[in-house]
gemmi code that builds the backbone of each chain (N, CA, C; Angstrom):
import gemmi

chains = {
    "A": [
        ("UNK", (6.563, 36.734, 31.313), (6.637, 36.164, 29.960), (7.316, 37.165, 29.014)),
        ("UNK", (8.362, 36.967, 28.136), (9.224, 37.883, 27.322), (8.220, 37.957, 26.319)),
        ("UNK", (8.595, 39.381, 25.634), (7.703, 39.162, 24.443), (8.194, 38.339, 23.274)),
        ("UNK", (7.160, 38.140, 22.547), (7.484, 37.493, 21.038), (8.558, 37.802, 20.396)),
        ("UNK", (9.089, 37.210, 20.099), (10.239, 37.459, 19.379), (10.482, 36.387, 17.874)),
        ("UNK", (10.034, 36.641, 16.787), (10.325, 35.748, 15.857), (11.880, 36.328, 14.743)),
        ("UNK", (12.579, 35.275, 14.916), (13.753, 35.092, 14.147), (13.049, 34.440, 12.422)),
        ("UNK", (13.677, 35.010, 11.698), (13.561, 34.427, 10.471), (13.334, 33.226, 10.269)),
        ("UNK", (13.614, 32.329, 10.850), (12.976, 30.781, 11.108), (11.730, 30.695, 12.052)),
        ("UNK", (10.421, 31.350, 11.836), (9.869, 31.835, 12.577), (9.087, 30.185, 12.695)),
        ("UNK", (8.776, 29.813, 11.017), (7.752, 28.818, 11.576), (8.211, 27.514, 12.019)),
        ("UNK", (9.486, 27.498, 12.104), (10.073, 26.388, 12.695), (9.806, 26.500, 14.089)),
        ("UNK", (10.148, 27.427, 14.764), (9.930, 28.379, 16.060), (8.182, 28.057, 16.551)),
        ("UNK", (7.602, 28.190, 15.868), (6.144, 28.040, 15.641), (6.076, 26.882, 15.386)),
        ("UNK", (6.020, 25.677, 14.857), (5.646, 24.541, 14.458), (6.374, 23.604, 15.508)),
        ("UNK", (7.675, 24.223, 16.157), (7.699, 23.399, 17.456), (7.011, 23.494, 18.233)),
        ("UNK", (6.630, 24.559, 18.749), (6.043, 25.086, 19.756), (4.924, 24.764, 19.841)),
        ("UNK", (4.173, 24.106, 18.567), (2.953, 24.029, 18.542), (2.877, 22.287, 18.864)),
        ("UNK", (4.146, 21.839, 18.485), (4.347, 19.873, 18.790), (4.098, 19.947, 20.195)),
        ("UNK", (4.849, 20.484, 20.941), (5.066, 20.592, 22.258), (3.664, 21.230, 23.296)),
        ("UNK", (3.409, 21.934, 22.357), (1.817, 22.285, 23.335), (0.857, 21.224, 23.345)),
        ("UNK", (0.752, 20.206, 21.822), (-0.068, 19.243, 21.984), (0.386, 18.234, 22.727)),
        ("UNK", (1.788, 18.214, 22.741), (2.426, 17.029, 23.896), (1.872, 17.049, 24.876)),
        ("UNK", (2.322, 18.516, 25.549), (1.837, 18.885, 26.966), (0.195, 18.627, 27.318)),
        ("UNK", (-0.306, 19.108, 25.978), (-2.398, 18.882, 26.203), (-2.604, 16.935, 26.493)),
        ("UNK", (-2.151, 16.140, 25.817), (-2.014, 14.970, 26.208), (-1.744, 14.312, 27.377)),
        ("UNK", (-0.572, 14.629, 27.575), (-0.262, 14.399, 29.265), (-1.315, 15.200, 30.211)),
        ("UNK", (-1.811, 16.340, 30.408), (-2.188, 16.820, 30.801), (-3.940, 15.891, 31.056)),
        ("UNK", (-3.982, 15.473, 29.820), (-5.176, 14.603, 29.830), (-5.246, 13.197, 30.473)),
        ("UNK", (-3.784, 12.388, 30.682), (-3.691, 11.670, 31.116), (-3.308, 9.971, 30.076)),
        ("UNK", (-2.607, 10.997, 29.116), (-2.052, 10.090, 28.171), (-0.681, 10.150, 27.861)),
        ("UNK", (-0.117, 9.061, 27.549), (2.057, 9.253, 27.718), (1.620, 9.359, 26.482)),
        ("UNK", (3.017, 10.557, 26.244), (3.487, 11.127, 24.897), (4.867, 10.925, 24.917)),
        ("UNK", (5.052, 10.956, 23.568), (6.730, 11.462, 23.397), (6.930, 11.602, 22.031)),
        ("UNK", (7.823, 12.492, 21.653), (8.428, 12.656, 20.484), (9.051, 11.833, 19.698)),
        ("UNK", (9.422, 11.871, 18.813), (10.389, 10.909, 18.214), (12.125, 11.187, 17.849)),
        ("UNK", (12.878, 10.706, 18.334), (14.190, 11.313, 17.765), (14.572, 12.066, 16.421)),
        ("UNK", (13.758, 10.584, 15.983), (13.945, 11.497, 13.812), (12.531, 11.718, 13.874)),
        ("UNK", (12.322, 12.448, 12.772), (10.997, 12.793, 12.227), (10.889, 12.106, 11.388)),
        ("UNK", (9.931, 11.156, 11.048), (9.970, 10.768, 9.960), (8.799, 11.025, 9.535)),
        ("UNK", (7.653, 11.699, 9.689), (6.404, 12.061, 9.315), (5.308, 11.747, 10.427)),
        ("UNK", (5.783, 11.466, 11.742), (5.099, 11.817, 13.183), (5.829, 12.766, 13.774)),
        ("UNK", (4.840, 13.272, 14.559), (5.127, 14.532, 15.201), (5.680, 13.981, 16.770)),
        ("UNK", (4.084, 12.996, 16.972), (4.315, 12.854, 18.456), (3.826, 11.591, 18.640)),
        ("UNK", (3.947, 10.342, 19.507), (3.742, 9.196, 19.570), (2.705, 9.208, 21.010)),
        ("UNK", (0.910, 8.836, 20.736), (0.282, 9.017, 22.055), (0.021, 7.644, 22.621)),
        ("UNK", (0.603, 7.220, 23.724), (0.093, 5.648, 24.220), (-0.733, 6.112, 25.542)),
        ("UNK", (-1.214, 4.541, 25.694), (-2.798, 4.649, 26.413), (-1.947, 4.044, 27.870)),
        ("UNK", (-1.375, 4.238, 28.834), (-0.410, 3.379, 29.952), (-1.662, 2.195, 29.826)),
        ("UNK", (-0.649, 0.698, 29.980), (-1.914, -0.508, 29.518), (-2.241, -1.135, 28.781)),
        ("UNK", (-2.353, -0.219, 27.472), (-3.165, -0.678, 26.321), (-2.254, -0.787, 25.426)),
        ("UNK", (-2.306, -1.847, 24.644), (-1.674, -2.624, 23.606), (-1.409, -1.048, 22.302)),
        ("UNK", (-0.668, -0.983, 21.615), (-0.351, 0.081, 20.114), (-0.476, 1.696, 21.252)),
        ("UNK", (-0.299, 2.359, 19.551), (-0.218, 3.432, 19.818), (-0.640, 4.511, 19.210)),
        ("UNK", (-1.006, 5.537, 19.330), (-1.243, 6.706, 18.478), (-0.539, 7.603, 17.557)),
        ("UNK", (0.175, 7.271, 16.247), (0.757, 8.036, 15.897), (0.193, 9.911, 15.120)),
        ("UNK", (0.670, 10.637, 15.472), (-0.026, 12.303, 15.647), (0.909, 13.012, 14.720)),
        ("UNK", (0.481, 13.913, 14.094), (1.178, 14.638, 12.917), (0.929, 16.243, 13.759)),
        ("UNK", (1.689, 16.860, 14.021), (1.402, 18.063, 14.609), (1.220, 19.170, 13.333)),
        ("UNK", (0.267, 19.961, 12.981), (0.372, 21.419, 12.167), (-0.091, 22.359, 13.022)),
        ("UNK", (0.671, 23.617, 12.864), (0.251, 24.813, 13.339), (-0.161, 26.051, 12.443)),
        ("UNK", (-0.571, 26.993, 12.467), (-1.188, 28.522, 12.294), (-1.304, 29.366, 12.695)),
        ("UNK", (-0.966, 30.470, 12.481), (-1.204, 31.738, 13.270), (-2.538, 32.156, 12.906)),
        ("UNK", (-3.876, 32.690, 13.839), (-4.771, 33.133, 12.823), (-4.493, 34.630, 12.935)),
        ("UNK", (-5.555, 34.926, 11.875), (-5.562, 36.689, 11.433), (-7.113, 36.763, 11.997)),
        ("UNK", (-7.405, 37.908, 12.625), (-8.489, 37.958, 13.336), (-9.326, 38.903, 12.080)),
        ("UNK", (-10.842, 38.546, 11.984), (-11.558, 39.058, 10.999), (-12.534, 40.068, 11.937)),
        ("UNK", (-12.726, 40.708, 10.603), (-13.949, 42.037, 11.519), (-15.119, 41.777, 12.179)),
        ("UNK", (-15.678, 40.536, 11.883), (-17.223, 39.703, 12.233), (-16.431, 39.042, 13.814)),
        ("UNK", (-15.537, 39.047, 14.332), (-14.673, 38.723, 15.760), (-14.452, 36.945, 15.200)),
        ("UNK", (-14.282, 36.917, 14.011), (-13.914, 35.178, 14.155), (-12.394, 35.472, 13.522)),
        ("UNK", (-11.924, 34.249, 13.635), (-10.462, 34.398, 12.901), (-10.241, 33.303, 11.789)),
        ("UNK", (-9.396, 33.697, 11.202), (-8.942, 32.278, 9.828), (-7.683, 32.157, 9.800)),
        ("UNK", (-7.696, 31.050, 9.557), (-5.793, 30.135, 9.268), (-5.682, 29.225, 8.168)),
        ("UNK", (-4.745, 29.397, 8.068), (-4.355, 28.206, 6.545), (-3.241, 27.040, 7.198)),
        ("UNK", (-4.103, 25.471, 7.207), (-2.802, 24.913, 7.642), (-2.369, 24.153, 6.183)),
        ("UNK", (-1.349, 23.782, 6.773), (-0.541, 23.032, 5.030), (-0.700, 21.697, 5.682)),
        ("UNK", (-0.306, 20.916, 4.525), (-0.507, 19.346, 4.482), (0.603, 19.118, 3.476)),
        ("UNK", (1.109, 18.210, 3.525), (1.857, 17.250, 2.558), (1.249, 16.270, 1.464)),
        ("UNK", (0.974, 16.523, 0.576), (0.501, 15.037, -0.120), (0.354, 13.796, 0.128)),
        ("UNK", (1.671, 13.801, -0.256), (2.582, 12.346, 0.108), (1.796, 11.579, 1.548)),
        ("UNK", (1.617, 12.304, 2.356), (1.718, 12.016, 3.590), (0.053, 11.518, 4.010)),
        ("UNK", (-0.988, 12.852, 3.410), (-2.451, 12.477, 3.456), (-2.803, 11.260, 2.432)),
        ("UNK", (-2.393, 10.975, 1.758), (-2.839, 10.096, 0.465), (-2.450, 8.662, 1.023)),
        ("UNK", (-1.464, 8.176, 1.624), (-0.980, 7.071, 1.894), (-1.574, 6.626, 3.147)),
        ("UNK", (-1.932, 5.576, 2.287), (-2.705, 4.722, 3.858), (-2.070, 4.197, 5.018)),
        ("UNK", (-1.481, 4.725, 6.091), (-0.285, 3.986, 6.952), (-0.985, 2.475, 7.721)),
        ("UNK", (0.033, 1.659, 8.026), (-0.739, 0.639, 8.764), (-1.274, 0.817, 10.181)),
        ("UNK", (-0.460, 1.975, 10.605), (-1.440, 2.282, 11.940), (-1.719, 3.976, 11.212)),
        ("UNK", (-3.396, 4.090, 11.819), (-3.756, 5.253, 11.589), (-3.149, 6.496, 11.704)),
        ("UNK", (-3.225, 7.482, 11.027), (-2.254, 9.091, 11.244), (-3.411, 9.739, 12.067)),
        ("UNK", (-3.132, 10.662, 12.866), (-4.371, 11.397, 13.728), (-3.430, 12.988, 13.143)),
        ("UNK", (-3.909, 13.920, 12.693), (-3.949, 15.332, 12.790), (-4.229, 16.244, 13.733)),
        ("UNK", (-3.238, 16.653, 14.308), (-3.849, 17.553, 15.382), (-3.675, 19.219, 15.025)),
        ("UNK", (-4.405, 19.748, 14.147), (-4.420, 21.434, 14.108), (-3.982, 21.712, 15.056)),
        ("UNK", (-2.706, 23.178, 15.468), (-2.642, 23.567, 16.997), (-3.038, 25.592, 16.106)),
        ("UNK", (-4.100, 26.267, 16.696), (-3.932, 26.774, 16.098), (-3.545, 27.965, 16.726)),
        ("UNK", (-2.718, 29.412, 16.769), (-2.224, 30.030, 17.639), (-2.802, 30.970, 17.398)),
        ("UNK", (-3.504, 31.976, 18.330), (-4.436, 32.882, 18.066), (-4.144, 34.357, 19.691)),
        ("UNK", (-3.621, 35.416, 19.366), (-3.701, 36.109, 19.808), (-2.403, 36.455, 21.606)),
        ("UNK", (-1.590, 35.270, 20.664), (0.116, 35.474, 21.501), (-0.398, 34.073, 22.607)),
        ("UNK", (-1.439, 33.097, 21.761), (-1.572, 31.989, 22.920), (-1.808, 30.783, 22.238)),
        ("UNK", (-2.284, 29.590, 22.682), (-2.825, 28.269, 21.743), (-4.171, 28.356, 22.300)),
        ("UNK", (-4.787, 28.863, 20.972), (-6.176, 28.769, 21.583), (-7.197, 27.403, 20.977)),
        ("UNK", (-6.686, 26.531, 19.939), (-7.767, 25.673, 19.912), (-6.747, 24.930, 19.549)),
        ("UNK", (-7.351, 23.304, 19.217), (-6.709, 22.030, 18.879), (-7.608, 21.203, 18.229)),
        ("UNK", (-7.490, 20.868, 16.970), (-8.504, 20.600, 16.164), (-8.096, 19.404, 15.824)),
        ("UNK", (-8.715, 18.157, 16.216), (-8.315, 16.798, 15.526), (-9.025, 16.020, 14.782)),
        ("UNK", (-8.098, 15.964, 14.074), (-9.047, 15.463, 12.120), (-8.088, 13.850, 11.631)),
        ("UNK", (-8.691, 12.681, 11.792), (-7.654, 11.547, 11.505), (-7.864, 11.765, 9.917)),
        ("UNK", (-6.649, 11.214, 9.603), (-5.965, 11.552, 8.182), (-6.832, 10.757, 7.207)),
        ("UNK", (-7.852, 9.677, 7.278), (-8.820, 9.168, 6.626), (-9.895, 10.501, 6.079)),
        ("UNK", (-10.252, 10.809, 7.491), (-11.346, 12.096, 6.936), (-10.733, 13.141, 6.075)),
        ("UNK", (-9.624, 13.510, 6.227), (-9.289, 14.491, 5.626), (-8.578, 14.168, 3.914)),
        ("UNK", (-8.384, 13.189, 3.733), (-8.065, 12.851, 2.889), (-9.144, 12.353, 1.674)),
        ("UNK", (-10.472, 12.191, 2.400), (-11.426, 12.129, 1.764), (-12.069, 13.673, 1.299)),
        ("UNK", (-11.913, 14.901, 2.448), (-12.131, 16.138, 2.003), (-10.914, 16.455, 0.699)),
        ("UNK", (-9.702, 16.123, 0.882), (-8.605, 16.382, -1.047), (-9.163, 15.071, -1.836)),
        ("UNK", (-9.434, 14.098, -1.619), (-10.390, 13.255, -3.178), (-11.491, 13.704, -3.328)),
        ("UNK", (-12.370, 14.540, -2.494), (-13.073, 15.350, -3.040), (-13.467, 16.423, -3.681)),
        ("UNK", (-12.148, 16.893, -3.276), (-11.946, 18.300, -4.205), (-12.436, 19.717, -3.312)),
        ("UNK", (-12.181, 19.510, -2.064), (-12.542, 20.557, -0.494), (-11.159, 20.836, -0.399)),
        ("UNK", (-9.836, 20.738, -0.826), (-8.951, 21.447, -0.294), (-8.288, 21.901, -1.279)),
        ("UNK", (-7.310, 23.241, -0.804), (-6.644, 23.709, -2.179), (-5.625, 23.180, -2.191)),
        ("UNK", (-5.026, 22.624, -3.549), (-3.713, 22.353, -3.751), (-3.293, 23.610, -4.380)),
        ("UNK", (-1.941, 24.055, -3.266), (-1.091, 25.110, -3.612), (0.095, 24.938, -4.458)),
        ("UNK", (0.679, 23.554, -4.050), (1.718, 23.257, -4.984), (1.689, 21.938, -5.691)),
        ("UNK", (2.447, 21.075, -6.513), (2.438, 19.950, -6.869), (2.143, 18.647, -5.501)),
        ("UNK", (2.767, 19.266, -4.136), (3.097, 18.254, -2.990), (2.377, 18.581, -2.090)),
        ("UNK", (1.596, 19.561, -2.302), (1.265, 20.242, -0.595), (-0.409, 20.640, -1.238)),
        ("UNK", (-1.064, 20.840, 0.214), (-2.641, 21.241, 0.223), (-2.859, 22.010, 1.429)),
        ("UNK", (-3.494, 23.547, 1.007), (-3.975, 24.332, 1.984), (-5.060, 23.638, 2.679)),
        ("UNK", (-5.476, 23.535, 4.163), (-6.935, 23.749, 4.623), (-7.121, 25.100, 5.617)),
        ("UNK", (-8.161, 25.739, 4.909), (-8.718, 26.915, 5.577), (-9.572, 26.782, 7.151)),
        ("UNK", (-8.947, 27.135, 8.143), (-10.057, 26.956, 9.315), (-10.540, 28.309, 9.652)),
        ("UNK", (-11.909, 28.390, 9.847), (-12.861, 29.908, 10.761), (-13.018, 29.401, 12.174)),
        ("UNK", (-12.390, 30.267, 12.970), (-12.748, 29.609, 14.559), (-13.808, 30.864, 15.180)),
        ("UNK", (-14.969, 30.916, 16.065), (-15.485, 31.518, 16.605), (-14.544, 32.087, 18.177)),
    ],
    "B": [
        ("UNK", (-15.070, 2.000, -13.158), (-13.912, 1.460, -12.250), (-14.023, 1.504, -11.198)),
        ("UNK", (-13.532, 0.446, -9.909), (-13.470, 0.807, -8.367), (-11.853, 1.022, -8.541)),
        ("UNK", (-11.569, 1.586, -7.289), (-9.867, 2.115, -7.136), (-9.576, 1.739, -5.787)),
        ("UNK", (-8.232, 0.871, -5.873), (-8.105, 0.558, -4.420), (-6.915, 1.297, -4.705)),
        ("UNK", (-5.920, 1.627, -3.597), (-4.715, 2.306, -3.180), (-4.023, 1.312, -2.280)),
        ("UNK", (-2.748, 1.429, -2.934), (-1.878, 0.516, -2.085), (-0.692, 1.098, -1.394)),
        ("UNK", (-0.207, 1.439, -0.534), (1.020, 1.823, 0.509), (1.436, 1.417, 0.680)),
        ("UNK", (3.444, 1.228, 0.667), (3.790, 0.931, 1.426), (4.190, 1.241, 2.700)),
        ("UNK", (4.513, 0.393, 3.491), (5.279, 0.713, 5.110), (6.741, -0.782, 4.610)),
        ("UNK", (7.122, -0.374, 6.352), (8.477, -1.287, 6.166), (8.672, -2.574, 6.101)),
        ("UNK", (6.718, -2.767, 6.945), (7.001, -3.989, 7.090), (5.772, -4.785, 6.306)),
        ("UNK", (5.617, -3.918, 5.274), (4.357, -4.062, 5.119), (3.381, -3.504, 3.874)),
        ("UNK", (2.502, -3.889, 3.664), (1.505, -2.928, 2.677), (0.245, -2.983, 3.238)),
        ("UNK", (-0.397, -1.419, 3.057), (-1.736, -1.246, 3.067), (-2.495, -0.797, 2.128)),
        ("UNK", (-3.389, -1.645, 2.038), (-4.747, -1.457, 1.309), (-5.955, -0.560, 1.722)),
        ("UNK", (-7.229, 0.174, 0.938), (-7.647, 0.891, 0.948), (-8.504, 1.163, 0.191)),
        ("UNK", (-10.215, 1.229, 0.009), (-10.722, 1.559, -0.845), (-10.375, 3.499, -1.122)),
        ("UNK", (-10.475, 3.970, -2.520), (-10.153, 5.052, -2.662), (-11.830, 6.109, -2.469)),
        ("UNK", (-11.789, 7.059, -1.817), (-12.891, 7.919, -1.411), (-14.265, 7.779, -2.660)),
        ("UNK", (-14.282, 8.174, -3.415), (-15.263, 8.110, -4.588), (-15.570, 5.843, -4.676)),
        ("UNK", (-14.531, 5.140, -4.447), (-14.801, 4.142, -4.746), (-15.830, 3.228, -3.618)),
        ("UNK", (-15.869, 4.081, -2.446), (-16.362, 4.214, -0.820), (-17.705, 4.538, -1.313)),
        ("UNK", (-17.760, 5.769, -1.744), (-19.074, 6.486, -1.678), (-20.050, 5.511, -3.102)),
        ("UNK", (-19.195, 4.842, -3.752), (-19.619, 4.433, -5.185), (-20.737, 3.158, -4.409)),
        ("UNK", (-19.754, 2.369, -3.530), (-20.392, 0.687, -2.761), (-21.472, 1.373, -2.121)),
        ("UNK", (-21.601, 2.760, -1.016), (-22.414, 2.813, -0.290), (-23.591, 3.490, -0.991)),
        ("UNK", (-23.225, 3.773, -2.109), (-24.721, 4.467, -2.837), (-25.331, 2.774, -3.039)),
        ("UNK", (-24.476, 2.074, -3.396), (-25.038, 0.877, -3.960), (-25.518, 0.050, -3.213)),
        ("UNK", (-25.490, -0.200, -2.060), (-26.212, -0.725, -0.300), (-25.574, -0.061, 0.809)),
        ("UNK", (-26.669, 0.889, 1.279), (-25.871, 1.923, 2.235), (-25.882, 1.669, 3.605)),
        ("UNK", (-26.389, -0.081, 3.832), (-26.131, -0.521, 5.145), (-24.645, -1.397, 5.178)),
        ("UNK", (-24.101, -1.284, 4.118), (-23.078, -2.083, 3.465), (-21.733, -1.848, 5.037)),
        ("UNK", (-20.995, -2.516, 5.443), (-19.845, -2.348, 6.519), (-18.687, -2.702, 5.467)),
        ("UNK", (-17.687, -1.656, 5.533), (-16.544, -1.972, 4.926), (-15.385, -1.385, 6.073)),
        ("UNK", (-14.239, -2.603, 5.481), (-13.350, -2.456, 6.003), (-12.380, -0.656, 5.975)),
        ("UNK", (-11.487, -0.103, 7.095), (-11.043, 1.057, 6.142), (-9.717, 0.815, 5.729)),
        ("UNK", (-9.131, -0.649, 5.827), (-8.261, -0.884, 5.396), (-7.856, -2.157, 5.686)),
        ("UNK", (-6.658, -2.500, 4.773), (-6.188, -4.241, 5.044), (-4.670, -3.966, 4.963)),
        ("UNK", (-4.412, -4.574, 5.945), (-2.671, -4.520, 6.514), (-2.122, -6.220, 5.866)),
        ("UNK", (-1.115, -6.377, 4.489), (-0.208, -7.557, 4.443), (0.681, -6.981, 5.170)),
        ("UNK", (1.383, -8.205, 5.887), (2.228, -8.311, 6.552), (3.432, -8.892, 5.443)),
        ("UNK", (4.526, -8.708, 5.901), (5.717, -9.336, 4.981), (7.020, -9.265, 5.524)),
        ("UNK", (7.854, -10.437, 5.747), (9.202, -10.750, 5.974), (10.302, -9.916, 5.476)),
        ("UNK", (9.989, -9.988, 3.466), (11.084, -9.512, 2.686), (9.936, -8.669, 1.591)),
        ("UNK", (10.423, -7.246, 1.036), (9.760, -7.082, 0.089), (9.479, -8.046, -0.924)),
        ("UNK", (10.296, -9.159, -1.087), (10.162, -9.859, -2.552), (9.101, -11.180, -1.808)),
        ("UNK", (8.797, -10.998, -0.924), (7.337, -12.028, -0.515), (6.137, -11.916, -1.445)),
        ("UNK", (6.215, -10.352, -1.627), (4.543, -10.348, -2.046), (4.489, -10.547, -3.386)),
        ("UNK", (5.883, -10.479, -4.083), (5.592, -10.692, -5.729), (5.395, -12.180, -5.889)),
        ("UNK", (5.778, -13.274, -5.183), (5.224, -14.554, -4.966), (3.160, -14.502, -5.153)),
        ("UNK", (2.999, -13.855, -4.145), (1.352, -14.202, -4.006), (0.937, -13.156, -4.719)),
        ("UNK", (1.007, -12.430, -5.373), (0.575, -11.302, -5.641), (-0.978, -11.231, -6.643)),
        ("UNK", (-1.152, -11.929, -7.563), (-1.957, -11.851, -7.783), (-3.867, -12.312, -7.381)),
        ("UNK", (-3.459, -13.484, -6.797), (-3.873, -14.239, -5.052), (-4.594, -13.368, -4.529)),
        ("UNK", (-3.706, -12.634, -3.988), (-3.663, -11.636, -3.037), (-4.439, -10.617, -3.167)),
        ("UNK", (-4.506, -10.380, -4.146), (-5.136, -8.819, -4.874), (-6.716, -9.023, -5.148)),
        ("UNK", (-6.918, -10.590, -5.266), (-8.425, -10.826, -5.517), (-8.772, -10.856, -4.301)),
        ("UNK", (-8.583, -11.353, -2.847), (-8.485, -11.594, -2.034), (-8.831, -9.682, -1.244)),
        ("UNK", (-7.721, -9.803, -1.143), (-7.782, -7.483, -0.764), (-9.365, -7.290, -0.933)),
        ("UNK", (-9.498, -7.371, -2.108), (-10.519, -6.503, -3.119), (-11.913, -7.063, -2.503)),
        ("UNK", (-12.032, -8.449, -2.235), (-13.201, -8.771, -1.790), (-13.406, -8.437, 0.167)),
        ("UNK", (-12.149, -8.395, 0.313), (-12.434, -8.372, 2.062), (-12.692, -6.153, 1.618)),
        ("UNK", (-12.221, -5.846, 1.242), (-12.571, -4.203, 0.935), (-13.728, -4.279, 0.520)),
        ("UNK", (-14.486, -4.741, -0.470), (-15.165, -4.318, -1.135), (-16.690, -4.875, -0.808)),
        ("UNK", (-16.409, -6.213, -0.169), (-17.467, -7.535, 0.138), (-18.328, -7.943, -0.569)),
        ("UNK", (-17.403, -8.109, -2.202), (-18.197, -8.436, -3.118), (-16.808, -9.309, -3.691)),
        ("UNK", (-17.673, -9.999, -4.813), (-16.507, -11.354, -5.226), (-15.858, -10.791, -6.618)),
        ("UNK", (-15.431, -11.180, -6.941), (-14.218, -10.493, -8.463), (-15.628, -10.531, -9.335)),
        ("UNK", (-16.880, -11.502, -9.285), (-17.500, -11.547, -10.585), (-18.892, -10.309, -10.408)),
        ("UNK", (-19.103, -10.096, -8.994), (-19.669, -9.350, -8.588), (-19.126, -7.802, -9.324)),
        ("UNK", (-17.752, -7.499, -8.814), (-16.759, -6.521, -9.043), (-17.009, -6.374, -10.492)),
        ("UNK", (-16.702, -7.285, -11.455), (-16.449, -6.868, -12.926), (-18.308, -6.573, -13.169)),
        ("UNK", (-19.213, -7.231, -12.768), (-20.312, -7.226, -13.099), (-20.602, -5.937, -12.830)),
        ("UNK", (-20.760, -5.300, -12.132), (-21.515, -3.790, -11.732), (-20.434, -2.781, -11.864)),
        ("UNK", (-19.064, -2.784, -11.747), (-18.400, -1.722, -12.065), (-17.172, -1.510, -13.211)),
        ("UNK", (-17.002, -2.512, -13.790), (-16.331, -3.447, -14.543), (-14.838, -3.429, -14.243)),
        ("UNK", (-14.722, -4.088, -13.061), (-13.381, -4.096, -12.265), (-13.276, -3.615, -11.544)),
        ("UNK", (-12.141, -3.751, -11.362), (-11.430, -2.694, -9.873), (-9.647, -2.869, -10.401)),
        ("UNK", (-8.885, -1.275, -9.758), (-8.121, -1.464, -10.347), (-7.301, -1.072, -8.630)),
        ("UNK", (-5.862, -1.523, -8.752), (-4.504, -1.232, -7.355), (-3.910, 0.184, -8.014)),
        ("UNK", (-3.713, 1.447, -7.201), (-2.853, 1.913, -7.756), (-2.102, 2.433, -6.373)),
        ("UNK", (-1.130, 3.294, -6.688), (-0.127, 3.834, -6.025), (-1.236, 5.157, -5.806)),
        ("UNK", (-1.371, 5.597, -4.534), (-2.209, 6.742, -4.310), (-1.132, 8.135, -4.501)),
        ("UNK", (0.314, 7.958, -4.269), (0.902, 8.993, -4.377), (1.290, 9.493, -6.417)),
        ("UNK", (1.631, 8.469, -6.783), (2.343, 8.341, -8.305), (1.079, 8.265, -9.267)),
        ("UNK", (0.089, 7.677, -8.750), (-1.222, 7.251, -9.814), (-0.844, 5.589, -10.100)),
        ("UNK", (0.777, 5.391, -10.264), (0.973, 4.065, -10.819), (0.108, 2.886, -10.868)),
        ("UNK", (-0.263, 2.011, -12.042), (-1.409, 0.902, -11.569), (-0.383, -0.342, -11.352)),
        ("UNK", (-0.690, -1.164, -10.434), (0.327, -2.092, -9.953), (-0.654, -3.303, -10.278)),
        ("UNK", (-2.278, -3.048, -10.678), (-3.055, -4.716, -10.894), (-4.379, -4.093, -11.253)),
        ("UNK", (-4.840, -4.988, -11.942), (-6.515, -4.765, -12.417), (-7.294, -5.802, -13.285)),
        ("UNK", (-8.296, -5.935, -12.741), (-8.991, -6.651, -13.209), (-9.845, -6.866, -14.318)),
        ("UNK", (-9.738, -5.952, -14.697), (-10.579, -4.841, -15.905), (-10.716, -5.704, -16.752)),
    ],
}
model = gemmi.Model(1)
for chain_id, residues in chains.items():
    chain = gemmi.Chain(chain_id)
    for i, (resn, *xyz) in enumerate(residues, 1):
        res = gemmi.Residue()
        res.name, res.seqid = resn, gemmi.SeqId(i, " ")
        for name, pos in zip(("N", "CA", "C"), xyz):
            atom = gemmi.Atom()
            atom.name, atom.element = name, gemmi.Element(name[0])
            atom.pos, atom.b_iso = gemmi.Position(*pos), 0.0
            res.add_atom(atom)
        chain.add_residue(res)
    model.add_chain(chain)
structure = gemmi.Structure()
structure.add_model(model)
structure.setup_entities()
């Protein structure tokens, strides 16, 4: 395995990498995935072989920073636009979060719940469009 | 006020009670089942300005499972907005 190497487009580098690991965790589970040509605000498309619709998946990633108590924290971003709007088929969130030169967890939050944590006033808005969520992983 | 949120898609709009307007019905009967959303379907965007107001009483009671007089009675309305803009697109108020 080469080492790390991040180019100035690091989190692009990172935020693929992190689409593609949840691709791979899917299949791996025994569910067809695939990407989408354009992006248009899915990451990854999960079908059931069989079953009628589909899963549309928003991929975010993080690097964490490891804390002195041995847990770590990450900040993932969100879009506004994107949590607030009710789609006609459900959004699923999949946290990928990268911890220690590997993917160590995968955190899935459908965009209902989480959107009820920003109308509640549980997430930070950093900018006019966007919202931090803080994760602690053991 | 109750707050519904309206989305569009391409082919389509979705409806939505808004989080506080959720927690507002279930303080008020907390065996209450609500929908977490209502999908119109539509041909041409300019379909829904035909039914639109119809429609909106209609939404509100399959969301809410209470009737418009119910609605104005205990919360005094309910209002449509755009969840991204705030915009109000209908209300009953």
């Amino acid at each position: 395995m080469p080492e790390e190497r991040m180019p100035d487009r690091s989190s692009l580098y990172i935020g693929r990498s992190g689409e593609l690991a949840v691709l791979s965790e899917f299949l791996s589970r025994g569910y067809n995935a695939a990407t989408p040509e354009i992006d248009v605000g899915e990451d990854v498309f999960v079908i059931e072989d069989g079953a009628e619709g589909y899963w549309p998946v928003q991929v975010k990633t993080a690097t964490a920073k490891e804390c002195d108590d041995g847990t770590c924290r990450a900040q993932f971003k969100f879009r506004r636009d994107q949590l607030v709007r009710t789609p006609n088929v459900e959004l699923t969130y999949v946290l990928a979060l990268r911890r220690k030169k590997r993917w160590a967890s995968f955190l899935v939050i459908p965009r209902r719940y989480l959107n009820e944590l920003y109308e509640l006033g549980q997430l930070d808005q950093t900018t006019r469009i966007g919202f931090n969520m803080g994760v602690c992983v053991r | 006020m109750l707050q519904i949120t309206q989305s569009s898609q391409r082919d389509g709009l979705t409806f939505s009670l808004n989080t506080k307007s959720e927690l507002t019905l279930r303080q008020l009967d907390p065996k209450v089942r609500l929908l977490p959303r209502v999908f119109i379907a539509f041909e041409t965007a300019g379909d829904f300005q035909n039914y639109r107001g119809d429609l909106y009483e209609q939404i509100a009671q399959l969301l809410t499972q209470l009737s418009e007089e119910e609605l104005k009675e205990k919360f005094g309305g309910y209002e449509v907005i755009d969840p991204v803009t705030g915009q109000k697109y209908y209300s009953n108020a």
